[in-house]
N, C-alpha and C positions, 0 to 999 in steps of 0.2 A: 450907410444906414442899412441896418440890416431887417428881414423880412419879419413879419412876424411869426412865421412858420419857422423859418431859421433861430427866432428866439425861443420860439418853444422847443424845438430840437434842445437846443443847449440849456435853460432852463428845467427842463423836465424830465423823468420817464414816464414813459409811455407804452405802455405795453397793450396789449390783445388778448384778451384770458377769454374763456368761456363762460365765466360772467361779464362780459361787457368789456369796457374801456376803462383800465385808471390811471389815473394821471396823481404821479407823488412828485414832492420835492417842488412843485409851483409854486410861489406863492402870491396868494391873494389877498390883499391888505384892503382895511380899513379904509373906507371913499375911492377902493376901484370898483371896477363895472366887469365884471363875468359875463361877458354876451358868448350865448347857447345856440346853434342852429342847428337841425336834426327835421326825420321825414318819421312821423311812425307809420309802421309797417299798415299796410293793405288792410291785414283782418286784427289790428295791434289790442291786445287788452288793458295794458298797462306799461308804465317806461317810467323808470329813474333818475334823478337827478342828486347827486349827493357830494355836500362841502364840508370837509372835516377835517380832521388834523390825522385818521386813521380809521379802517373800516370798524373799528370798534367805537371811536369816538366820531359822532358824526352834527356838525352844528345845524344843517339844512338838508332832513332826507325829503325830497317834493318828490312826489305820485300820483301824478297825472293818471286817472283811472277811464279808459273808455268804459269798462264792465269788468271789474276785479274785485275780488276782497270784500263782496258786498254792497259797492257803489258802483251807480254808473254815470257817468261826467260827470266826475267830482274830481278837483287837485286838494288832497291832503299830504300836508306837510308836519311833520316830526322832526325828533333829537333823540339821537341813542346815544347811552353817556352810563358808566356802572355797568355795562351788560345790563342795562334796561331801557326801553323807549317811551318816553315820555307822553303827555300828553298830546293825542291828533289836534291838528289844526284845519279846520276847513273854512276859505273863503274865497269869495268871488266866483265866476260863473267857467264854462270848461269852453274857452275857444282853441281846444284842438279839435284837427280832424286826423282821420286814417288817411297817410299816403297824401297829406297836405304839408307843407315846408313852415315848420313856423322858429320862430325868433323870441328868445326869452334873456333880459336884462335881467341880474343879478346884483344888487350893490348892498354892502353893508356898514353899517356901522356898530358902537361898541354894545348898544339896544335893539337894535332889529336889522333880518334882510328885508329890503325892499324889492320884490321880484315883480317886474315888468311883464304882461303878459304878451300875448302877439295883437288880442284886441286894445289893446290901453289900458285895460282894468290891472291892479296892485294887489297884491299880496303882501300884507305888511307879518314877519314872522319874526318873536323874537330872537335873538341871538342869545341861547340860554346859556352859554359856555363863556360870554364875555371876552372871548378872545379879538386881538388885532389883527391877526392873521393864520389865515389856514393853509393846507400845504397840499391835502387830497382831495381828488374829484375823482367819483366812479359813474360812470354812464351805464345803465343796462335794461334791458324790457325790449320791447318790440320797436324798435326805434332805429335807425341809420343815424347816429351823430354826423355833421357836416363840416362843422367847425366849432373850433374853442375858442377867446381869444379875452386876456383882461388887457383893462386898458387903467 
């Protein structure tokens, strides 16, 4: 049996750019679970999370905002598809902290993600692109990703 880190090896690239972390060639299907673990940084503004087929096509961009963009604890989540982003989505309340470890579930199906926050509250987002399965994930913003892992 092999590790799940060793699967991800073989499974994925993984690179280290200076915009963050992406991860191609994964894939995430249809009734798996994307569990997210990450620290934002100390004085962190804002941090990314994004599931798509490509940084041009993206099915789930979530932005978690301590004080960004004109919100402050707000998660809004978008879809960039055509070279344009879709309508914001904002709901449920912001249980992030700065330099606090939290955990975020991921599951989708062929109508919506269902994103698990670290308090129990749900993010229901649709899946505007209707696909079964995506292949990219880019992590970036003030953030220490700690682990990836579908299951």
């Amino acid at each position: 049996m092999r590790s799940t880190l060793e699967q991800l090896q073989m499974q994925a690239t993984v690179k280290l750019a200076i915009q963050g972390v992406v991860v191609k060639n994964m894939s995430f299907k249809v009734g798996q679970t994307l569990t997210i673990t990450g620290v934002p940084n100390s004085e962190a503004a804002h941090f990314v999370i994004n599931v798509g087929n490509s940084e041009d096509d993206l099915a789930l961009h979530m932005n978690p905002r301590f004080d960004a963009h004109g919100d402050t604890r707000a998660v809004v989540c978008n879809s960039y598809h055509g070279g344009k982003w879709c309508e914001e989505h904002r709901e449920g309340g912001f249980p992030f902290n700065q330099g606090e470890e939290f955990k975020i579930n991921i599951t989708f199906t062929k109508e919506q993600f269902l994103v698990a926050l670290p308090d129990g509250s749900e993010i229901h987002f649709p899946n505007r692109q209707g696909d079964e399965k995506y292949k990219y994930m880019h992590f970036e913003g003030d953030v220490r990703i700690q682990g990836v892992e579908i299951k």
